[in-house]
FIZA-590765 format. One record per atom (N, C-alpha, C): x, y negated, z. Coordinates in steps of 0.1 Angstrom, whole numbers, plus 5000, padded with zeros to 4 digits. Each point is the difference from the previous one (the first is absolute). Example, Ala and Ser with C-alpha at 12.3 -4.5 7.8 and 13.67 -1.06 7.14 Angstrom:
REM FIZA-590765
513250575078
499149885000
500949885000
499649894993
500949895000
499249895008
REM end
This chain:
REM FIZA-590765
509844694956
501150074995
500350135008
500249995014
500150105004
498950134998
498849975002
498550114994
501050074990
500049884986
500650124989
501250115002
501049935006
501050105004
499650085008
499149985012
499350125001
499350094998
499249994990
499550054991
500450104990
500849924992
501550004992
500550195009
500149985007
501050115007
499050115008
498849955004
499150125001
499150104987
500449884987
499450094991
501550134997
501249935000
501250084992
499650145014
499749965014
500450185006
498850034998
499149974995
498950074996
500250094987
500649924994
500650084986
500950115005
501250025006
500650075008
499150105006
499249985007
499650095006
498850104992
499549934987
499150054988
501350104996
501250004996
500550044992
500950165010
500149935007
500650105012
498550155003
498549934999
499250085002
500050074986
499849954987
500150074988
501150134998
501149955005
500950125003
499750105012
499549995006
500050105009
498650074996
498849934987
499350105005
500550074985
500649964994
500850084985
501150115008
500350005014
501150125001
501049905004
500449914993
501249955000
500649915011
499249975010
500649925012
500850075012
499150055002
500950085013
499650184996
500650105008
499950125003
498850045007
499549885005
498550075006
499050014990
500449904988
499050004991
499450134991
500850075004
499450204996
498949985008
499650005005
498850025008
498849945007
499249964997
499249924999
500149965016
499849805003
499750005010
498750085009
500150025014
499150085001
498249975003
500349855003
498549954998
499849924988
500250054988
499849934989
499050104994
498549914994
499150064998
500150104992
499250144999
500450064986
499150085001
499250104993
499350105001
500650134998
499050105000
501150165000
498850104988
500550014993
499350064988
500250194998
501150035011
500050145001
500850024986
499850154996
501450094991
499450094995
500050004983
499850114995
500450154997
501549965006
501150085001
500350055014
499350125007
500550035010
501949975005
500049885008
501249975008
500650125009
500950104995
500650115010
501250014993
500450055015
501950055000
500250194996
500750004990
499950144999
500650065011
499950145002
500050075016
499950124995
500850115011
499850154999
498650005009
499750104996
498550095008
500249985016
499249965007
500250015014
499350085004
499550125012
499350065001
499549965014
498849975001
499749915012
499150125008
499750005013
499450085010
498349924999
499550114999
498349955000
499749875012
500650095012
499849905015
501049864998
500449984989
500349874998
499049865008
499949935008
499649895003
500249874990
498549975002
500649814995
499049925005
500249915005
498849915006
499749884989
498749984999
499649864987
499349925012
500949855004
499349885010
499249964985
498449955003
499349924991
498649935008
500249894998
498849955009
499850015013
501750005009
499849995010
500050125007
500050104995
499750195003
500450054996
501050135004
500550045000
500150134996
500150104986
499650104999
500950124996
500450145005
501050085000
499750084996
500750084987
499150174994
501950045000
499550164992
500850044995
499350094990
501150044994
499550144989
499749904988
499950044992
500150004982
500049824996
499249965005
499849885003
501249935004
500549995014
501349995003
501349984996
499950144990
501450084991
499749864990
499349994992
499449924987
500449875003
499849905010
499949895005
502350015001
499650065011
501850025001
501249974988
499150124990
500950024989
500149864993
499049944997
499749924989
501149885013
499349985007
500949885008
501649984997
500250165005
501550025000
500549984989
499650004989
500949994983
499549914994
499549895005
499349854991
501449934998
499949954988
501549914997
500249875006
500250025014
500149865007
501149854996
500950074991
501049944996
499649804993
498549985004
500149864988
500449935014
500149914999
500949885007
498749865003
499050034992
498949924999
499150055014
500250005011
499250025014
499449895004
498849965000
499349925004
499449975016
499049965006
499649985010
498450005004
499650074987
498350034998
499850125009
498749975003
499250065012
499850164997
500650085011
499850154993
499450105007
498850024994
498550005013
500650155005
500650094993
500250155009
501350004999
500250075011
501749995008
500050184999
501350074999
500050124999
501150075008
500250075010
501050105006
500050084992
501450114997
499950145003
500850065009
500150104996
501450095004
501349954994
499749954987
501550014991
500149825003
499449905002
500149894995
498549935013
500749875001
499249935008
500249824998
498949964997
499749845000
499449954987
499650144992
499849964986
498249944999
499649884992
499349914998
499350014987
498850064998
499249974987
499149895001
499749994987
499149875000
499050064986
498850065003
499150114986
499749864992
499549915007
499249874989
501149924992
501450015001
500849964992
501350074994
499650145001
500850084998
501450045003
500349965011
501950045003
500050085011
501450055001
500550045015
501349925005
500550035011
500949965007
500250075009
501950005004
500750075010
500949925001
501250015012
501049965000
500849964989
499950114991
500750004990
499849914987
499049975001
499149894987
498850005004
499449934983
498949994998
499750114984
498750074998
499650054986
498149974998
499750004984
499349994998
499650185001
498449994999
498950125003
499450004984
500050164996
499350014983
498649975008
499350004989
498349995007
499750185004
500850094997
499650145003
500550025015
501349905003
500850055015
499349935010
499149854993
498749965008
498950085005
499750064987
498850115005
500350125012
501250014994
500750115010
499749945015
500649975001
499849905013
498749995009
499349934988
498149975006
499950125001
499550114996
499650125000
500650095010
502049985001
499750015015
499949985014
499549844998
500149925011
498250035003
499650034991
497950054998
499950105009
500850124998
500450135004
500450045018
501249875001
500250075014
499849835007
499749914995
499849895011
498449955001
499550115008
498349985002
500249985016
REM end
């Protein structure tokens, strides 16, 4: 007799706790549920739609610095290259709330901005400020000039 009552009462919080999980991954449980937990599997499929914040013209100085960490090494340019990398960092729509904890092989300084995190084989960036997905053209950008000045 007792088994079934125990039983009895570990199936009901099991139900409870099914029902409590159904809500939270619908939105509806708590306020964290905006946001995906952050070790919950997911992949990243990148953006067709260039992610940027509209902005007046900045006029940036050629001798602009920015360092790209990748593979352990550390590499520093400036000039056109630099400006390009900067700009694009600085105006990505960091605003989604979906920030994950995937591995983000180049780390990026500049002048204007520091701690930001790409990842080319899954397409995003990251800063303090969020997370955004990468079009496949802001990818190339990238490779092409990560080709350029990190020899």
């Amino acid at each position: 007799m007792k088994k079934r009552i125990l039983l009895i009462v570990l199936m009901a919080v099991i139900s409870v706790l099914a029902v409590f999980t159904v809500l939270e991954a619908a939105g509806e449980g708590t306020s964290e549920a905006q946001s995906p937990p952050i070790n919950t599997p997911h992949i990243h499929l990148g953006t067709k739609n260039e992610q940027t914040v509209d902005h007046d013209f900045f006029g940036y100085c050629g001798n602009t610095l920015t360092t790209i960490k990748i593979n352990n090494r550390e590499y520093t340019f400036w000039g056109g290259d630099s400006v390009k990398l900067t700009d694009m960092l600085l105006y990505l729509d960091y605003s989604n709330e979906r920030v994950c904890k995937c591995y983000a092989e180049i780390k990026v300084d500049t002048e204007f901005g520091l701690g930001y995190e790409i990842n080319l084989r899954e397409s995003f960036a990251r800063s303090e400020k969020g997370q955004v997905d990468l079009t496949e053209e802001q990818v190339k950008e990238i490779k092409a000039l990560i080709d350029r000045q990190c020899k």
